[in-house]
C-alpha positions as CSV (number, residue, x, y, z in Angstrom):
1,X,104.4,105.2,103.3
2,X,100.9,105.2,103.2
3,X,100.3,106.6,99.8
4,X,98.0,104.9,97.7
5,X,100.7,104.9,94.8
6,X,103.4,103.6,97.1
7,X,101.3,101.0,98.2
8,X,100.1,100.1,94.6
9,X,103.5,100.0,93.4
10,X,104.5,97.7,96.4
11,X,101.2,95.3,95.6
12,X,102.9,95.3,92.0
13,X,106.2,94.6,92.9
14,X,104.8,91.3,95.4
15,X,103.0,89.9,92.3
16,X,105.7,90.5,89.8
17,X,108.1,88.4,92.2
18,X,105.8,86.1,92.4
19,X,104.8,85.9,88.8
20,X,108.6,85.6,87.9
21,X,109.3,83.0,90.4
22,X,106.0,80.9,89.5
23,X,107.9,81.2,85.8
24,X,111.4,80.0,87.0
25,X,109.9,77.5,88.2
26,X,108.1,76.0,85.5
27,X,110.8,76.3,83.3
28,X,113.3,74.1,85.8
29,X,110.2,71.6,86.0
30,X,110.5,71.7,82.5
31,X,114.1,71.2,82.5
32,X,114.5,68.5,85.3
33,X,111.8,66.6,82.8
34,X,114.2,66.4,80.0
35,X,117.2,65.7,82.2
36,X,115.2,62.7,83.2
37,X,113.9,61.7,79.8
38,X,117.8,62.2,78.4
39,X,119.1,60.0,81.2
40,X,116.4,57.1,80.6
41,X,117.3,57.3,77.1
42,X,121.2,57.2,77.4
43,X,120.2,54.5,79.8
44,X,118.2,52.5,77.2
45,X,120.7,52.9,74.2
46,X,123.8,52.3,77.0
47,X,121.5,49.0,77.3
48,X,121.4,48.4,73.3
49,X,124.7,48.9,72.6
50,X,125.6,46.2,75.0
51,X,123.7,43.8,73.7
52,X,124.6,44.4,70.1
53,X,128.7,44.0,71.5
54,X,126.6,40.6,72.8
55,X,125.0,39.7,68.9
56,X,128.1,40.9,67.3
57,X,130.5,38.1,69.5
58,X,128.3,35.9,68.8
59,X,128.4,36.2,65.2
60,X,132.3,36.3,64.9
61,X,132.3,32.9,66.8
62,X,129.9,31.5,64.3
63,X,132.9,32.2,61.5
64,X,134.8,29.2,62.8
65,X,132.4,26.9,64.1
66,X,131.7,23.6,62.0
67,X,128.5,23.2,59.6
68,X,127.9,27.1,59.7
69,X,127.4,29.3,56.6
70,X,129.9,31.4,56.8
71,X,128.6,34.2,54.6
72,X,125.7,34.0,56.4
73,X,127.4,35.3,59.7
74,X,129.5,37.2,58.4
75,X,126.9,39.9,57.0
76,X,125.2,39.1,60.5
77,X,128.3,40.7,62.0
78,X,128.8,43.5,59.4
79,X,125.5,44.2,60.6
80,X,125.9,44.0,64.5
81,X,128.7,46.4,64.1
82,X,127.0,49.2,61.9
83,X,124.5,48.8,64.7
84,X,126.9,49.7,67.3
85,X,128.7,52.0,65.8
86,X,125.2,53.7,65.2
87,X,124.2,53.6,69.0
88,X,127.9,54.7,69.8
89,X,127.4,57.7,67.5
90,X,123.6,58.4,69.5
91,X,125.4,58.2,73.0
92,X,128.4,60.6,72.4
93,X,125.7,63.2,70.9
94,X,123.4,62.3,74.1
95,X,126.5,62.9,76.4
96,X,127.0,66.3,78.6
97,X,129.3,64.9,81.6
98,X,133.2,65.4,80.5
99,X,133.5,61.6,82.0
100,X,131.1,60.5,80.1
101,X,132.4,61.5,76.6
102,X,135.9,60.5,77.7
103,X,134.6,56.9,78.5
104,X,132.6,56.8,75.4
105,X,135.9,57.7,73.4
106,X,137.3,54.6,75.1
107,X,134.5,52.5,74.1
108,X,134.9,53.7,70.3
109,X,139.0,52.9,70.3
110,X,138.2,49.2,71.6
111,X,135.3,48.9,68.8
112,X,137.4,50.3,66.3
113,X,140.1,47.7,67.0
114,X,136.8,45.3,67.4
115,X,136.3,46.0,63.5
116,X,140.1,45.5,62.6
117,X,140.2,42.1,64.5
118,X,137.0,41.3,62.5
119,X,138.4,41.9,59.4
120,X,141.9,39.8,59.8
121,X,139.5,37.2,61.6
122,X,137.4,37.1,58.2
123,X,140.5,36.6,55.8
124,X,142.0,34.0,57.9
125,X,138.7,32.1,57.1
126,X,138.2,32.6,54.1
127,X,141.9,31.0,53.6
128,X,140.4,27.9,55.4
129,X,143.1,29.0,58.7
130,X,140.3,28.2,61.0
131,X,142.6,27.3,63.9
132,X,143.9,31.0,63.6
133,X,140.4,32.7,63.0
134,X,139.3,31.0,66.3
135,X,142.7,32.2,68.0
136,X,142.2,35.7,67.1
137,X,137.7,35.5,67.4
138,X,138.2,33.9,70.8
139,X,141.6,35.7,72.5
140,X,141.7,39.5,71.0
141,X,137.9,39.6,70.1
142,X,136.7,38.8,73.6
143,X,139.1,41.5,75.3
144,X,138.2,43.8,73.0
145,X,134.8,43.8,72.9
146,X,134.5,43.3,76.7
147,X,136.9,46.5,77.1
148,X,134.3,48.2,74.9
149,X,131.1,46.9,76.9
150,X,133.2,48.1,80.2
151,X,133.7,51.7,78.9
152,X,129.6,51.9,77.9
153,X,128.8,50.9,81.4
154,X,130.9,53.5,83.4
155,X,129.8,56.1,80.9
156,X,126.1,55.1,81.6
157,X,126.9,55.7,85.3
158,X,128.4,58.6,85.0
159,X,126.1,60.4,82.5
160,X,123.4,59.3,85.1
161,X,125.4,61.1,87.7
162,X,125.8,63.9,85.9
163,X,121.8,64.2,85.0
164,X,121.3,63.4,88.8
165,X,123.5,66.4,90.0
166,X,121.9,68.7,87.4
167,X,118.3,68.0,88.9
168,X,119.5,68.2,92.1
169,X,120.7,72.1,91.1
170,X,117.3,72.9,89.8
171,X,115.4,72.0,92.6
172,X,117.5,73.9,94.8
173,X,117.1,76.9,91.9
174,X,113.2,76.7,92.6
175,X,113.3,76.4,96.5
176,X,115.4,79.9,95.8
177,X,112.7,81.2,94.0
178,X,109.9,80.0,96.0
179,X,111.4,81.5,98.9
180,X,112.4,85.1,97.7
181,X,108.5,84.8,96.8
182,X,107.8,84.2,100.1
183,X,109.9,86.5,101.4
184,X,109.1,89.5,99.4
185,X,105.1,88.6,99.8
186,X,105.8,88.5,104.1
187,X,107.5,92.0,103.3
188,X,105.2,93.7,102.1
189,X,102.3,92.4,104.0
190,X,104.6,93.7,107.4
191,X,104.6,97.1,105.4
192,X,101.2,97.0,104.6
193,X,100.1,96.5,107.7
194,X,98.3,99.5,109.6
195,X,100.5,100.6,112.8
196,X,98.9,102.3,115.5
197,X,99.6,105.5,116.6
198,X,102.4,106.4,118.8
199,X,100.7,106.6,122.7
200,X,100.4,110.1,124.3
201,X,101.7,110.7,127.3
202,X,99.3,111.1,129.9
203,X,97.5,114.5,130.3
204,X,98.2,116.7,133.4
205,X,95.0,117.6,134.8
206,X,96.6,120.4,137.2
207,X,99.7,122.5,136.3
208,X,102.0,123.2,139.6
209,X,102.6,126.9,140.7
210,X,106.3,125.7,139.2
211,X,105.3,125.2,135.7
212,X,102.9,128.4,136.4
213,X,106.2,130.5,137.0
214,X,107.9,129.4,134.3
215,X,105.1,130.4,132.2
216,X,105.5,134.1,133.1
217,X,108.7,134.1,130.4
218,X,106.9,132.5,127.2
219,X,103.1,131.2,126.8
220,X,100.2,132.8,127.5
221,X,102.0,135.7,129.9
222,X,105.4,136.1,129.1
223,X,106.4,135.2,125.4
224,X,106.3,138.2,123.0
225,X,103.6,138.4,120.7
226,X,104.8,138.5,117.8
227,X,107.3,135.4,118.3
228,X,104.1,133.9,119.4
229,X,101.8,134.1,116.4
230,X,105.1,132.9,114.2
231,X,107.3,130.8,116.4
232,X,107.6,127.3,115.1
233,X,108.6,123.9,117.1
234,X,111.6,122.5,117.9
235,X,112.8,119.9,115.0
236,X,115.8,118.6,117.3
237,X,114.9,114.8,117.3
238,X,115.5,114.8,121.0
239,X,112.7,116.6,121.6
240,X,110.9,115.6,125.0
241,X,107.1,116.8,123.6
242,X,104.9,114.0,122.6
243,X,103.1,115.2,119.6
244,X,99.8,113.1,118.9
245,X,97.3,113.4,115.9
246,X,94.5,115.7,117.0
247,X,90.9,114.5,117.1
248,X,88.9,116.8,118.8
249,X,85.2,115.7,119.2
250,X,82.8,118.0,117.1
251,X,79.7,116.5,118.8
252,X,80.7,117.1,122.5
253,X,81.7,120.5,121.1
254,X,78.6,120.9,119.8
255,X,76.6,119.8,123.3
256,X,79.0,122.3,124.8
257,X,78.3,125.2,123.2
258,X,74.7,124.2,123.3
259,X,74.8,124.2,127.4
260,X,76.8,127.3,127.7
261,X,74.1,129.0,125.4
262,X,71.3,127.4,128.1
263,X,73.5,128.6,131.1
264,X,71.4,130.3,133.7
265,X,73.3,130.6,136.9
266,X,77.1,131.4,136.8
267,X,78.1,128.7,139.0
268,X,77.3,126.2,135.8
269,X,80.3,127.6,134.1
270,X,83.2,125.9,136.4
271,X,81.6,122.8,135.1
272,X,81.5,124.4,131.4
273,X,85.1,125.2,131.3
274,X,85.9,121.6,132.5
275,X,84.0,120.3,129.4
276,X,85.9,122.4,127.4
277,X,89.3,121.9,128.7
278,X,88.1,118.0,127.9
279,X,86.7,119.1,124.1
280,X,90.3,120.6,123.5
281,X,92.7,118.6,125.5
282,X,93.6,121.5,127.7
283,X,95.2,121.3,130.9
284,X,94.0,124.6,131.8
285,X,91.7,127.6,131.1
286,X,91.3,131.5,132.2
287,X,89.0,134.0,131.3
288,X,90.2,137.4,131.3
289,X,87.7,140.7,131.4
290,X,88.7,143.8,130.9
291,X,88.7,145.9,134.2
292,X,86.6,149.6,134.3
293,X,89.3,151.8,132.8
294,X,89.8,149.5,129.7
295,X,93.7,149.3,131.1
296,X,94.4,146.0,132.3
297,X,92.7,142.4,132.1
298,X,92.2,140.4,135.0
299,X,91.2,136.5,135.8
300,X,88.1,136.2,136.7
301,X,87.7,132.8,136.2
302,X,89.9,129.4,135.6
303,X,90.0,125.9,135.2
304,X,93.1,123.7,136.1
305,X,94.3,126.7,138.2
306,X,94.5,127.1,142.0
307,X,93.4,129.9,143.2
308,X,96.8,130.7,144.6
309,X,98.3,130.4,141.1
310,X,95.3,132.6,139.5
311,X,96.1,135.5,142.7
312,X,99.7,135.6,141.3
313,X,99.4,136.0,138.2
314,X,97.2,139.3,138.9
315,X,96.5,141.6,136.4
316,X,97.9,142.0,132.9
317,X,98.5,145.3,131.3
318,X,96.8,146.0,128.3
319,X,99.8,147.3,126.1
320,X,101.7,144.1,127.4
321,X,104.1,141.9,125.4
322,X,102.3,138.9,125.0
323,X,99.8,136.4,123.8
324,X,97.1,137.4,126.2
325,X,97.2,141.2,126.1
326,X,98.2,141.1,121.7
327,X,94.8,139.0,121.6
328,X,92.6,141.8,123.4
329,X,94.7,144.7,121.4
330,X,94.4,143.0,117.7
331,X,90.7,140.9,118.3
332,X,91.9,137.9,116.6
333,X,93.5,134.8,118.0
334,X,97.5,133.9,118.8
335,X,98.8,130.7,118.8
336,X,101.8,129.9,121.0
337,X,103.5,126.8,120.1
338,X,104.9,124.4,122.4
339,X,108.3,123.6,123.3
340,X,110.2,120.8,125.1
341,X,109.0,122.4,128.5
342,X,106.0,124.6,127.7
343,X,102.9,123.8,126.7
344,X,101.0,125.2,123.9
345,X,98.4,127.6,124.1
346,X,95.2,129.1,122.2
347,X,94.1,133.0,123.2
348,X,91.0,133.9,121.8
349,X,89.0,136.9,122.1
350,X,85.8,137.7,123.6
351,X,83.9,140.1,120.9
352,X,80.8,141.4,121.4
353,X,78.5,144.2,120.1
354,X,81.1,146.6,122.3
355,X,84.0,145.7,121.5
356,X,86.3,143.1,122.7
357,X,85.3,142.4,126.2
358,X,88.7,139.9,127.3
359,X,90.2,136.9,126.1
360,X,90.0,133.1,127.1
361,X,93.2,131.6,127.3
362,X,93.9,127.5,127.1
363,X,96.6,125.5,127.7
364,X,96.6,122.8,125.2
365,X,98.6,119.2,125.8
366,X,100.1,116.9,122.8
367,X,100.7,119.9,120.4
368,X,97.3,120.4,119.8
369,X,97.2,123.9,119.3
370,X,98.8,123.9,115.7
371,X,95.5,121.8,114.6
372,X,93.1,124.0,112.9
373,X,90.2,122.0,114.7
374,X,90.9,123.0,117.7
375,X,91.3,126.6,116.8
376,X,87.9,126.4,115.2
377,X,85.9,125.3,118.4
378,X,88.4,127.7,120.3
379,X,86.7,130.1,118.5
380,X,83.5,129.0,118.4
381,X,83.5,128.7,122.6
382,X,85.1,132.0,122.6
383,X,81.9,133.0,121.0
384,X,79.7,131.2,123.2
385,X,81.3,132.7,126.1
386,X,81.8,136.8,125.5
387,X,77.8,136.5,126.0
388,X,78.3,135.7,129.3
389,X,80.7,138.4,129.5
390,X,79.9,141.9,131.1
391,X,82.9,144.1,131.6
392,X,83.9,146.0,134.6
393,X,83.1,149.4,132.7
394,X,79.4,148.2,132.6
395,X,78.5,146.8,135.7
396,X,80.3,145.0,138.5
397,X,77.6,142.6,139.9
398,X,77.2,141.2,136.4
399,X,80.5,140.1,135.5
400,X,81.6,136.7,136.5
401,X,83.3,137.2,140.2
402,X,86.8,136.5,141.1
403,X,85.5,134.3,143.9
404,X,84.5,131.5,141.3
405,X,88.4,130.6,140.5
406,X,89.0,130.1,144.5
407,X,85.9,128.5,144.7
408,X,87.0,125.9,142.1
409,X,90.4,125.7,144.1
């Protein structure tokens, strides 16, 4: 998740949203602006229309009304009715609501009768039947052009309606926009956001003579070897070990190793080897030396151990099956990996000018062990230590006593 590519690529994908949606909704602005303009303007020419119906009644009564030119008026209606058949024509093309064109279809039959009234209206006139021109002018004329003037108005309500509803829709068509901008933005902020590690379980400072026996069948006693240098964690999910991101502390490694170097009396080490088990998260430490005959390795020191616990696990054969003993044999350092009830453990040698002198085991918490850190300053303390080392074979009052682990106890 936290690959710079998959975290440019979800930067990318916020913006793009938000670019399209900024789009979408400029073009609706744009769009609810002409559905605006359109209505005024089928308002305005709804508006026109009636008044030329107005003009073109009040021409046709002119036809029949004493000391009038009659020419005169006549062209004056010819006129007023080109004009609304003109702003008729405008309003159908302006129209989009299916109540709106029916209305205005309305409208046209009423004018359209309008112009055949006219015309009979006319010819009566000019035959000097003025009592019938006013009959036809004042009875059909009116109803008709009212009828007409009806029709414009509800079709001028409901094309404004119809714009109304349409702007409506494109507001709610940006608030969907705006909001899956939003949305996607608060997304990937919550992804971006750093998330602390998982907590560790707390470290156990002292392992019981319990965990201690069941230690004698895998970890740094009992488990084989060869399983040990290889063996690899559980993947079950259900897995009770808390696995943490190592972050061992190079400079309190460094003071470490710098104290053990300075070390003049042997009773500074149980202090040492509690600095260490802090440097690599170990719950607990043994040295082993080698005993006279080269045979068998013994504790002669420990951290996190009571002395109990140290006096039972005696001495180890040299040609044993495990960790501890395959560390002396091979001079190079096994790793056993944890598992839902062991700890881990690092076993590394102690090599000096003669030869591999014991081992110094650690019990390691949180999976630690598998991190190549650790390993390092494992090794590097190791180091530090085999020159405090003398083995039994050289000389006994020397070599760290076995009274130091009960002492610690």
């Amino acid at each position: 998740m936290w690959r710079v590519w998959l975290r440019a690529s979800l930067v990318i994908t916020m913006l793009g949203v938000a670019a399209a949606s900024g789009y979408h909704v400029f073009l609706t602005e744009q769009r609810i602006g002409q559905e605006r303009e359109a209505a005024q303007a089928f308002t305005t020419l709804g508006w026109k229309l009636t008044v030329s119906l107005a003009d073109l009644r009040a021409a046709q009564q002119a036809y029949v009304a004493t000391g009038q030119d009659h020419g005169y008026w006549m062209d004056r209606a010819t006129q007023q009715l080109d004009a609304v058949n003109d702003d008729l024509g405008k309003l159908s093309r302006l129209s989009t609501a299916t109540g709106t064109i029916g209305a205005l279809e309305e409208a046209a039959t009423a004018i359209d009768d309008l112009t055949r009234m006219d015309a009979r209206a006319r010819d009566h006139s000019a035959a000097g039947q003025d009592l019938m021109a006013s009959d036809l002018i004042f009875t059909d004329g009116l109803e008709l052009a009212r009828n007409a003037a009806r029709h414009v108005d509800s079709a001028r309500s409901m094309e404004w309606v119809a714009r109304d509803r349409a702007t409506i829709a494109h507001r709610k068509s940006q608030g969907v926009a705006l909001a899956t901008a939003m949305g996607t933005g608060v997304l990937v902020a919550l992804l971006l956001l750093p998330v602390a590690p998982r907590a560790a379980a707390a470290a156990t400072d002292t392992v019981t003579e319990n965990q201690a026996e069941q230690a004698e069948g895998r970890g740094l006693l009992g488990l084989d070897s060869d399983t040990a240098s290889t063996a690899n964690r559980s993947d079950d999910p259900r897995d009770p070990v808390t696995i943490i991101t190592p972050r061992p502390d190079f400079r309190l490694a460094a003071d470490l190793c710098t104290d053990i170097g300075r070390m003049s009396n042997q009773s500074e080490l149980n202090a040492l080897l509690a600095r260490t088990a802090q440097v690599l998260n170990a719950s607990g430490i043994i040295v082993w030396i080698v005993d006279a005959g080269g045979a068998s390795l013994r504790p002669a020191i420990g951290h996190g151990y009571s002395a109990t616990t140290l006096s039972r696990l005696g001495a180890i054969a040299c040609d044993s099956n495990n960790a501890t003993a395959a560390a002396f044999r091979d001079g190079r350092m096994h790793v056993v990996p944890a598992d839902a009830t062991v700890a881990g453990a690092i076993v590394a040698p102690l090599a000096s000018p003669s030869g591999c002198t014991g081992v110094v085991s650690v019990e390691i918490n949180d999976g630690w062990e598998s991190s190549e850190e650790v390993q390092w300053i494992t090794t590097i303390i190791a180091a530090q230590l085999a020159t405090l080392i003398v083995p039994d074979s050289v000389t006994a009052e020397n070599t760290i006593p076995d009274t130091s682990a009960a002492a610690q106890a």
